[in-house]
N, CA, C and O atoms as a GROMACS GRO file, in nm:
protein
  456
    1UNK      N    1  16.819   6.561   7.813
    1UNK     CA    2  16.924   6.623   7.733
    1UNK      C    3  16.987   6.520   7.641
    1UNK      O    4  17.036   6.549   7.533
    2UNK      N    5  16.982   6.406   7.689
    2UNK     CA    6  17.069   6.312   7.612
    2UNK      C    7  16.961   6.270   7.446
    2UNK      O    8  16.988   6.290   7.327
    3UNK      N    9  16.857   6.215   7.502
    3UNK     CA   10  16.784   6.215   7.402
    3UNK      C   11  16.766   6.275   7.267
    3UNK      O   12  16.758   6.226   7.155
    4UNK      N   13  16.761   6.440   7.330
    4UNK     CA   14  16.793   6.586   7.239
    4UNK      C   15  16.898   6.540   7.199
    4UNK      O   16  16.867   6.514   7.083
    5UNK      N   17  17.006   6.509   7.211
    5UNK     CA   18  17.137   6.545   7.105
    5UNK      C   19  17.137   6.359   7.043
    5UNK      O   20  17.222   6.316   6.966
    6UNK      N   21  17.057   6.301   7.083
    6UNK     CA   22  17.034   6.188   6.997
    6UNK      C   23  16.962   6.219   6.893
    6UNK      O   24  16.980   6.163   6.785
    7UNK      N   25  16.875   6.307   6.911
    7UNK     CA   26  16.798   6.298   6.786
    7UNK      C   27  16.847   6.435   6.684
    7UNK      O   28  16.817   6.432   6.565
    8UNK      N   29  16.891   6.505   6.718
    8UNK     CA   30  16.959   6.631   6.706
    8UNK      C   31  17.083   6.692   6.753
    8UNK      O   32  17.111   6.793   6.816
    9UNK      N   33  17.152   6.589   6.699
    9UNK     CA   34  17.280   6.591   6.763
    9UNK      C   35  17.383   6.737   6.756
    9UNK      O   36  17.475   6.763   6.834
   10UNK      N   37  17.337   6.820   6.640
   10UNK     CA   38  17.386   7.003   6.644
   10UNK      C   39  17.322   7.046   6.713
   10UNK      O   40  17.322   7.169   6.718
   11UNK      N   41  17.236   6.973   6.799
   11UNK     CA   42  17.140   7.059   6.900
   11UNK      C   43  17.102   7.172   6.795
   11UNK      O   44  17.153   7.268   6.854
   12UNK      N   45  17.052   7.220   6.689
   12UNK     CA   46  17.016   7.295   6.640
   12UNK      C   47  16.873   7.329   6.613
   12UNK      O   48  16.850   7.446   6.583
   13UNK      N   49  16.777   7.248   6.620
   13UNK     CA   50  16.650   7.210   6.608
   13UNK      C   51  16.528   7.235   6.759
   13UNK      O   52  16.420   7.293   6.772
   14UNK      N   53  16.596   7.174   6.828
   14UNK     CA   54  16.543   7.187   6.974
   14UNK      C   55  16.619   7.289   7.052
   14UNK      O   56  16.740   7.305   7.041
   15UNK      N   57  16.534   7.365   7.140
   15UNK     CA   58  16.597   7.441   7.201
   15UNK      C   59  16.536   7.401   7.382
   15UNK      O   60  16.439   7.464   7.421
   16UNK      N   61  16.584   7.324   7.452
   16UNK     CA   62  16.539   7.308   7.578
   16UNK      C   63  16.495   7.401   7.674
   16UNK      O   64  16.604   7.455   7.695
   17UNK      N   65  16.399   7.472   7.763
   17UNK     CA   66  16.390   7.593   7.786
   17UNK      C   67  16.322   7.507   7.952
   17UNK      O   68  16.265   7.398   7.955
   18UNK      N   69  16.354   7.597   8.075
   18UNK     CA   70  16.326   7.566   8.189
   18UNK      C   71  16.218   7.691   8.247
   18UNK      O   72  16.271   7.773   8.322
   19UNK      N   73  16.110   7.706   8.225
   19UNK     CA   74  16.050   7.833   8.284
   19UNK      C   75  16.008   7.817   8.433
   19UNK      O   76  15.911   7.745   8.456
   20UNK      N   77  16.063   7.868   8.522
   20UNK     CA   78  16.037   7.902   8.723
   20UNK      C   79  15.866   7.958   8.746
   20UNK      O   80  15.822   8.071   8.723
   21UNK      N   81  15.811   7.869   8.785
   21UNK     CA   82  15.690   7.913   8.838
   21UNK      C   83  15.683   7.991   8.977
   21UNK      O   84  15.584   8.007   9.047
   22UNK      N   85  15.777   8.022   8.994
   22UNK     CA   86  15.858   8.069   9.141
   22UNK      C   87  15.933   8.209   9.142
   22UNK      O   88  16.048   8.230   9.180
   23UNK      N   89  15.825   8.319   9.081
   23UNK     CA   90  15.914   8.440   9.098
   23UNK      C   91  15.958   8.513   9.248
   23UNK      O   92  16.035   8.608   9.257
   24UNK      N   93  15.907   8.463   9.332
   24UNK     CA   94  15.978   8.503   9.475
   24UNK      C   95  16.108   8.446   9.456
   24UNK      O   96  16.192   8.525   9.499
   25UNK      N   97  16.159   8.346   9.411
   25UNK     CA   98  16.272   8.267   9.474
   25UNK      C   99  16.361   8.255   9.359
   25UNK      O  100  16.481   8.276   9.381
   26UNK      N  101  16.328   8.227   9.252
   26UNK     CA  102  16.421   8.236   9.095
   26UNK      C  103  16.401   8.353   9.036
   26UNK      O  104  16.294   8.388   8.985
   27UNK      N  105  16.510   8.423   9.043
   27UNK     CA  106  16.546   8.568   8.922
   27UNK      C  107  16.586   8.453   8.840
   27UNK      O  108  16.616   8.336   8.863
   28UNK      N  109  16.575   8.545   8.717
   28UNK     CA  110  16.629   8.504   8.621
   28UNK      C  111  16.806   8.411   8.594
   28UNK      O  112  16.838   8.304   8.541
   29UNK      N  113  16.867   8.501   8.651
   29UNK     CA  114  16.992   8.450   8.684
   29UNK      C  115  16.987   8.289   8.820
   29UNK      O  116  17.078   8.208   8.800
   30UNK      N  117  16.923   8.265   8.900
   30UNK     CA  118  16.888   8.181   8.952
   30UNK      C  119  16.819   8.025   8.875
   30UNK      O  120  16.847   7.906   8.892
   31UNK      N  121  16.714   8.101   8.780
   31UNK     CA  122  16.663   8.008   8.702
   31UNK      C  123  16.750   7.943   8.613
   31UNK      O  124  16.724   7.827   8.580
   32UNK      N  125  16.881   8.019   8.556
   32UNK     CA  126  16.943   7.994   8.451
   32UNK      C  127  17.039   7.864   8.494
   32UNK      O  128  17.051   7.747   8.457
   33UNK      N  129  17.100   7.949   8.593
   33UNK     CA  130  17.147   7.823   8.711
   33UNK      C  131  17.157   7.677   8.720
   33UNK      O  132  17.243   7.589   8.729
   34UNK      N  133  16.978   7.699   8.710
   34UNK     CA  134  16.917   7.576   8.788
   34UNK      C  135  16.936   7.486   8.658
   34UNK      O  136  17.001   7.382   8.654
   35UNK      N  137  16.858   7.552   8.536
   35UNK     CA  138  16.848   7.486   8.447
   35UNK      C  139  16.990   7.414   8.348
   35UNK      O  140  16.971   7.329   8.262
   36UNK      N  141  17.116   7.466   8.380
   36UNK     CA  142  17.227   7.471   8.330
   36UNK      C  143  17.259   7.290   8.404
   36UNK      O  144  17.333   7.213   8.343
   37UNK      N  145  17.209   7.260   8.502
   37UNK     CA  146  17.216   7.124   8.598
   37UNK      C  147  17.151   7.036   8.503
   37UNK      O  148  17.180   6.918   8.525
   38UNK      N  149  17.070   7.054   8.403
   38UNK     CA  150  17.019   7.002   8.327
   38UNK      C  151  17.094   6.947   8.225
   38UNK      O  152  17.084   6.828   8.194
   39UNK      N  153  17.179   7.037   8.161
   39UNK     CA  154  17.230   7.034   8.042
   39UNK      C  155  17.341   7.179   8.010
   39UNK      O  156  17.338   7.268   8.095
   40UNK      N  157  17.400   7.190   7.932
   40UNK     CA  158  17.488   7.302   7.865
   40UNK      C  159  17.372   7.379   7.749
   40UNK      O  160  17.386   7.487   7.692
   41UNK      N  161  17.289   7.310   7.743
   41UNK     CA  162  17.239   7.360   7.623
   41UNK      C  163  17.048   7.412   7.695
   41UNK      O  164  16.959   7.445   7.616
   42UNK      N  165  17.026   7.409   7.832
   42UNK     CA  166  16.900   7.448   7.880
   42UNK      C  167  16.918   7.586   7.899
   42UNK      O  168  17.020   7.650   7.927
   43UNK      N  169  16.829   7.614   7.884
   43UNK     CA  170  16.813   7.798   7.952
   43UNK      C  171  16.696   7.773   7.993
   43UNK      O  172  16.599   7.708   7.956
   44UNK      N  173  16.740   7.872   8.121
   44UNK     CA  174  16.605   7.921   8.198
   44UNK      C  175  16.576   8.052   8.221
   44UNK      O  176  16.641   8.156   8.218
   45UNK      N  177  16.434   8.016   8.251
   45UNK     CA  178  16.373   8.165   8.244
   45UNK      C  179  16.265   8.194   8.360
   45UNK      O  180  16.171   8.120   8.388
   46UNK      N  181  16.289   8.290   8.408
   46UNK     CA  182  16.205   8.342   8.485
   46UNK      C  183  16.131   8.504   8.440
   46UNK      O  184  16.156   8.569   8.338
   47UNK      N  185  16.033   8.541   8.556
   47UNK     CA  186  16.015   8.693   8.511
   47UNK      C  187  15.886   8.708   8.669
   47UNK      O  188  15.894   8.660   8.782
   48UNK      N  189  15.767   8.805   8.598
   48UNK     CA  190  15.737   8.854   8.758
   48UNK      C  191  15.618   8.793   8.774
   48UNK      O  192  15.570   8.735   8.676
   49UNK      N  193  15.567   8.794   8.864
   49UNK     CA  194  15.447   8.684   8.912
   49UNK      C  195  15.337   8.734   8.806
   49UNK      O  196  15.230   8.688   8.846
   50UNK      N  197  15.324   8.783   8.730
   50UNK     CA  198  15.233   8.854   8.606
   50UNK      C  199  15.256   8.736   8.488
   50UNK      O  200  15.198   8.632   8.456
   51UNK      N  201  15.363   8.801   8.447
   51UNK     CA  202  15.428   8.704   8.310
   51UNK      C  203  15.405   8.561   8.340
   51UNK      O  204  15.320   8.494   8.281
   52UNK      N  205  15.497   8.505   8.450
   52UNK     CA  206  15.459   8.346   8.490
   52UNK      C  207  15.313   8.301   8.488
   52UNK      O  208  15.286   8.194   8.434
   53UNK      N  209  15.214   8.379   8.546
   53UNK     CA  210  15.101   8.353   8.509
   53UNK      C  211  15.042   8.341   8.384
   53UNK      O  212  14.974   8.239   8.372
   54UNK      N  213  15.048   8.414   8.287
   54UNK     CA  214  15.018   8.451   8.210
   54UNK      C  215  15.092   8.337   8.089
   54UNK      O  216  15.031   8.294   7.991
   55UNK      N  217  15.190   8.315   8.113
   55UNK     CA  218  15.219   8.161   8.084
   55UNK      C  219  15.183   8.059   8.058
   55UNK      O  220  15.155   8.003   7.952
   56UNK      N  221  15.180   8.001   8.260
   56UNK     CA  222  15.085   7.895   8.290
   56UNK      C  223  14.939   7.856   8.260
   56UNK      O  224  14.887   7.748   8.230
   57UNK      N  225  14.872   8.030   8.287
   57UNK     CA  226  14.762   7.981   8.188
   57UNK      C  227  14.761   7.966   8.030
   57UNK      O  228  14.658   7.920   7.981
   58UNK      N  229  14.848   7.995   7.960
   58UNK     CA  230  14.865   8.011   7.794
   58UNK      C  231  14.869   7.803   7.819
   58UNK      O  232  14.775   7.724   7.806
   59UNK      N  233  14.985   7.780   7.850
   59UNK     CA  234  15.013   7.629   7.849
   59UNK      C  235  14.936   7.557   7.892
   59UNK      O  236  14.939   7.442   7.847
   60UNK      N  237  14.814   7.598   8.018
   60UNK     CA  238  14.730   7.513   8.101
   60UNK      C  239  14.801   7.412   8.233
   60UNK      O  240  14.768   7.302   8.278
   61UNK      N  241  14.941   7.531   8.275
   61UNK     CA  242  15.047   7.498   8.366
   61UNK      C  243  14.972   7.505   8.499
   61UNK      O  244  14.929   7.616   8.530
   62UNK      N  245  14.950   7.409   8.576
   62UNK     CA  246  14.885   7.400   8.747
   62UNK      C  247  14.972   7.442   8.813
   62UNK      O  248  15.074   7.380   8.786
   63UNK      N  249  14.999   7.563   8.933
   63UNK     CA  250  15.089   7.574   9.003
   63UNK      C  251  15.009   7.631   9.140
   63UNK      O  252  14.889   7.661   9.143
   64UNK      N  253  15.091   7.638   9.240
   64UNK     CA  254  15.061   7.731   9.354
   64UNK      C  255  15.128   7.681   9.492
   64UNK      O  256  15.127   7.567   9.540
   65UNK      N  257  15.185   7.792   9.538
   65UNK     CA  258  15.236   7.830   9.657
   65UNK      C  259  15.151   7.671   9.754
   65UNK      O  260  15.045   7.611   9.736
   66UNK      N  261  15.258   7.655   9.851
   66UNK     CA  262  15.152   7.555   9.960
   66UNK      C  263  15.288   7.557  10.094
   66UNK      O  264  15.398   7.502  10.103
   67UNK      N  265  15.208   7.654  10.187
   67UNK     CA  266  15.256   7.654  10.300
   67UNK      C  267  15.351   7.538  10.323
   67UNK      O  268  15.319   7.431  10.272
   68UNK      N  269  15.483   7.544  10.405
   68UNK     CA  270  15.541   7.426  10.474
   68UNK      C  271  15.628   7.458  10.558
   68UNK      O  272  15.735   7.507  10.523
   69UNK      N  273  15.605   7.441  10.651
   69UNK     CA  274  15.752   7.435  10.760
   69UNK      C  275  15.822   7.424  10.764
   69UNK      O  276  15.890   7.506  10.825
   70UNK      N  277  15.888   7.298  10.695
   70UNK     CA  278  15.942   7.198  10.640
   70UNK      C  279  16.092   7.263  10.565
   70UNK      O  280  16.212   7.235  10.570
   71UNK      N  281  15.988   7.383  10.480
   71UNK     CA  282  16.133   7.419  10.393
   71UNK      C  283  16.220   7.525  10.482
   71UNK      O  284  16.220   7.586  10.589
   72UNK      N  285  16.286   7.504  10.375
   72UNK     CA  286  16.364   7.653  10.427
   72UNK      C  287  16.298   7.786  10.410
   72UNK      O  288  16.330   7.862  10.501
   73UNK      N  289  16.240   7.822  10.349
   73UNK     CA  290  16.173   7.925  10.281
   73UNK      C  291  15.985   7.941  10.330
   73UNK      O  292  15.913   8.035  10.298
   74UNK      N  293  15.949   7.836  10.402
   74UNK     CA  294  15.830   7.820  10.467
   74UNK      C  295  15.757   7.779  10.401
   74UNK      O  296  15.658   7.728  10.454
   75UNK      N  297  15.768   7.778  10.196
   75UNK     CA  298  15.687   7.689  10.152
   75UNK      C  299  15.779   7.633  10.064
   75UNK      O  300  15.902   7.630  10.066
   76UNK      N  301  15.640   7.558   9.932
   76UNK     CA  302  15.683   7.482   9.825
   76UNK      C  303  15.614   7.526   9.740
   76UNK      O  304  15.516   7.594   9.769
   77UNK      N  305  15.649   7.500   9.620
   77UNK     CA  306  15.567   7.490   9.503
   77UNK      C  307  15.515   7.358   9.449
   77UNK      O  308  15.590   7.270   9.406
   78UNK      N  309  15.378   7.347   9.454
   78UNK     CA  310  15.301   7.247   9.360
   78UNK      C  311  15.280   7.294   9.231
   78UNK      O  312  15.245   7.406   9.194
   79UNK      N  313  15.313   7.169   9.150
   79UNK     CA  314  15.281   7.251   9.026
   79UNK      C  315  15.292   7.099   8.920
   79UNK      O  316  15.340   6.986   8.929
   80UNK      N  317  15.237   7.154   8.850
   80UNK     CA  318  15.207   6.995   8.736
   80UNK      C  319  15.343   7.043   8.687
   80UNK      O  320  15.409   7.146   8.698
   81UNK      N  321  15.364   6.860   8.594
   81UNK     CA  322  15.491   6.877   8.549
   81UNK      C  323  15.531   6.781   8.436
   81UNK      O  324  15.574   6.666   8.435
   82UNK      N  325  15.503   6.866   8.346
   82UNK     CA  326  15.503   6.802   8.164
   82UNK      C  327  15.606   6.841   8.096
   82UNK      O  328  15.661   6.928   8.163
   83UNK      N  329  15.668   6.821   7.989
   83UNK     CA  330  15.779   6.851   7.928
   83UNK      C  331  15.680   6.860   7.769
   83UNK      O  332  15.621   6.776   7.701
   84UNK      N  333  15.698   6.985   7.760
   84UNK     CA  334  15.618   7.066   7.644
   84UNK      C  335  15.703   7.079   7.499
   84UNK      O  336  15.811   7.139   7.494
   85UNK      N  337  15.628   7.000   7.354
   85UNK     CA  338  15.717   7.047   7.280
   85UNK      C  339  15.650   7.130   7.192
   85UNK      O  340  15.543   7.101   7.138
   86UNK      N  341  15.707   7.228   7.176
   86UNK     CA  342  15.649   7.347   7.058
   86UNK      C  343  15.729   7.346   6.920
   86UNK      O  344  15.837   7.292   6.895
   87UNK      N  345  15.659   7.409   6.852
   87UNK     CA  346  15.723   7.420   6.728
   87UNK      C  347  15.792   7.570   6.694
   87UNK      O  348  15.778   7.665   6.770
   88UNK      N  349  15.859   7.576   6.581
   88UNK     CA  350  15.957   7.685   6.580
   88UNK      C  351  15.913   7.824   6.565
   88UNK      O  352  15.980   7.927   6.565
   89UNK      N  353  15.744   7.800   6.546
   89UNK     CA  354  15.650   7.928   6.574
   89UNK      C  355  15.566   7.923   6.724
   89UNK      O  356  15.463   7.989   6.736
   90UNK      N  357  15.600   7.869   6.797
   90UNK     CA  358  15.598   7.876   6.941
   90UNK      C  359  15.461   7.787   6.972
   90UNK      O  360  15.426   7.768   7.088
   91UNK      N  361  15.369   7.721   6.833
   91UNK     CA  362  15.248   7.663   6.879
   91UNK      C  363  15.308   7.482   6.919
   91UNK      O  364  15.409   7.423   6.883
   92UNK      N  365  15.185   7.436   7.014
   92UNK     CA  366  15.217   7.311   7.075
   92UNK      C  367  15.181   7.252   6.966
   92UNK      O  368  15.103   7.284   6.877
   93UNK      N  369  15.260   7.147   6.989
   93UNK     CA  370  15.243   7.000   6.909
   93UNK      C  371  15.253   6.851   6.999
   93UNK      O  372  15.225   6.740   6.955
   94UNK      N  373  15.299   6.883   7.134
   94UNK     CA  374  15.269   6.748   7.194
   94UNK      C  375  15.314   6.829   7.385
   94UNK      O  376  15.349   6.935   7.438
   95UNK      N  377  15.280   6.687   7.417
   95UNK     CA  378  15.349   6.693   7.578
   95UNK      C  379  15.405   6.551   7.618
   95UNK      O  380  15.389   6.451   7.548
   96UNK      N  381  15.480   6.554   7.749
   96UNK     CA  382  15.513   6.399   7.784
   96UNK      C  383  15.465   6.446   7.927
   96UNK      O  384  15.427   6.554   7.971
   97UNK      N  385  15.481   6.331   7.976
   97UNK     CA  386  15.451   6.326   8.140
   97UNK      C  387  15.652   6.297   8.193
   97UNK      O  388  15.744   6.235   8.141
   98UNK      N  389  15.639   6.380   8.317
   98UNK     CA  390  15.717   6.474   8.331
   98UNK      C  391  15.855   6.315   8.385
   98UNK      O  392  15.973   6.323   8.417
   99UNK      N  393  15.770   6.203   8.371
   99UNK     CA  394  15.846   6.036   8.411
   99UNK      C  395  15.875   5.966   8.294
   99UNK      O  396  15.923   5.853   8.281
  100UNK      N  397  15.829   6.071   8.185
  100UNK     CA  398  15.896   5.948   8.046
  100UNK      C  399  15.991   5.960   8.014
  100UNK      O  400  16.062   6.060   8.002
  101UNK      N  401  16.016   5.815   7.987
  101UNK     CA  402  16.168   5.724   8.003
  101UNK      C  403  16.205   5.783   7.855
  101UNK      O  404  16.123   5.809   7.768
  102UNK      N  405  16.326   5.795   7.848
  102UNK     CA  406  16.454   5.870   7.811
  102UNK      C  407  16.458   5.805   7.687
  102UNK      O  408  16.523   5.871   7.605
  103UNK      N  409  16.405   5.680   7.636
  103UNK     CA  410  16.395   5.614   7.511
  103UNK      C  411  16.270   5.664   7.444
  103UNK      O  412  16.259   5.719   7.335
  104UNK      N  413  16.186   5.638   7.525
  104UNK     CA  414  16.032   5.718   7.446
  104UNK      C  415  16.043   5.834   7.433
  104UNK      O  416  15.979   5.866   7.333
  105UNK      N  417  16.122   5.980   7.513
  105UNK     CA  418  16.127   6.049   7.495
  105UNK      C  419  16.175   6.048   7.321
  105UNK      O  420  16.115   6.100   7.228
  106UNK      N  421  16.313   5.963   7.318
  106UNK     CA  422  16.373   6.000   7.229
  106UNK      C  423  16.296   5.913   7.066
  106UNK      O  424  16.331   5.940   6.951
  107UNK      N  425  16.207   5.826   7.099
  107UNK     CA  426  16.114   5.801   6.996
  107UNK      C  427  16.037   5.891   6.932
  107UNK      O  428  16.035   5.926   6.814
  108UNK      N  429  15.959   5.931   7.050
  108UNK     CA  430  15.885   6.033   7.030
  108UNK      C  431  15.921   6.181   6.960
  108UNK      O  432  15.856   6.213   6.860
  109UNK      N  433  16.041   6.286   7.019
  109UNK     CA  434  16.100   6.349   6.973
  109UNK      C  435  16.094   6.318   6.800
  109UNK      O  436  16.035   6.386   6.716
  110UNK      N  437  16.153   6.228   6.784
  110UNK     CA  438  16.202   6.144   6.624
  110UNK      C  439  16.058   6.180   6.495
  110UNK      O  440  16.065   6.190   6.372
  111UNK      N  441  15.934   6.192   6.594
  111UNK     CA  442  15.866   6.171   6.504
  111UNK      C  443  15.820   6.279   6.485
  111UNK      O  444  15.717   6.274   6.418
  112UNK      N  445  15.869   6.436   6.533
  112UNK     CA  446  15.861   6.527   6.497
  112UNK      C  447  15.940   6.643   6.485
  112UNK      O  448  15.908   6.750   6.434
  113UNK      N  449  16.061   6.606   6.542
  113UNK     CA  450  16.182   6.685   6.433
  113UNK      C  451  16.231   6.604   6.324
  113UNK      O  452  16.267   6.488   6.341
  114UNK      N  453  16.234   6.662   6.217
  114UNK     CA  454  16.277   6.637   6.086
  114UNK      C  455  16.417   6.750   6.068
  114UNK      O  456  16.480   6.754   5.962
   0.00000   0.00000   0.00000
């Protein structure tokens, strides 16, 4: 988030978006939630185990259920985890790995919002 309003400081340009690979457990209102921990300016989104799919494969998103004891809920979600940037007609133009540092983010960002 910080990055974003470094490089776009009206936040007007980027729009941060959190999509739940987890329609058992995030409604929409749950997802929004989550993603609000992020930032004032994230939205999240959820919808039904159809749509999320239909998603993940559009993006080439890895996910799936994996038994656990462990949780509260009896499992977890595995799931790859990239930070996707699209353009203002919804096609990709890059990805990061889901550990890049907060300066490269914000390099990177730089060299494609104008």
């Amino acid at each position: 988030q910080n990055a974003i309003h470094r490089v776009d400081p009206q936040a007007h340009k980027i729009q941060p978006l959190f999509i739940s690979i987890d329609p058992d457990r995030d409604t929409p209102d749950i997802a929004s939630t989550y993603a609000s921990h992020f930032g004032s300016d994230m939205v999240g989104l959820s919808g039904s185990a159809a749509q999320i799919k239909a998603v993940a494969e559009h993006y080439k998103v890895y996910y799936r259920k994996v038994e656990d004891s462990d949780s509260a809920l009896g499992y977890v979600m595995d799931h790859s985890g990239f930070i996707y940037l699209m353009g203002p007609d919804a096609t990709y133009i890059t990805h990061f790995a889901h550990n890049v540092s907060e300066r490269e983010l914000e390099e990177q960002l730089r060299r494609y919002v104008r």
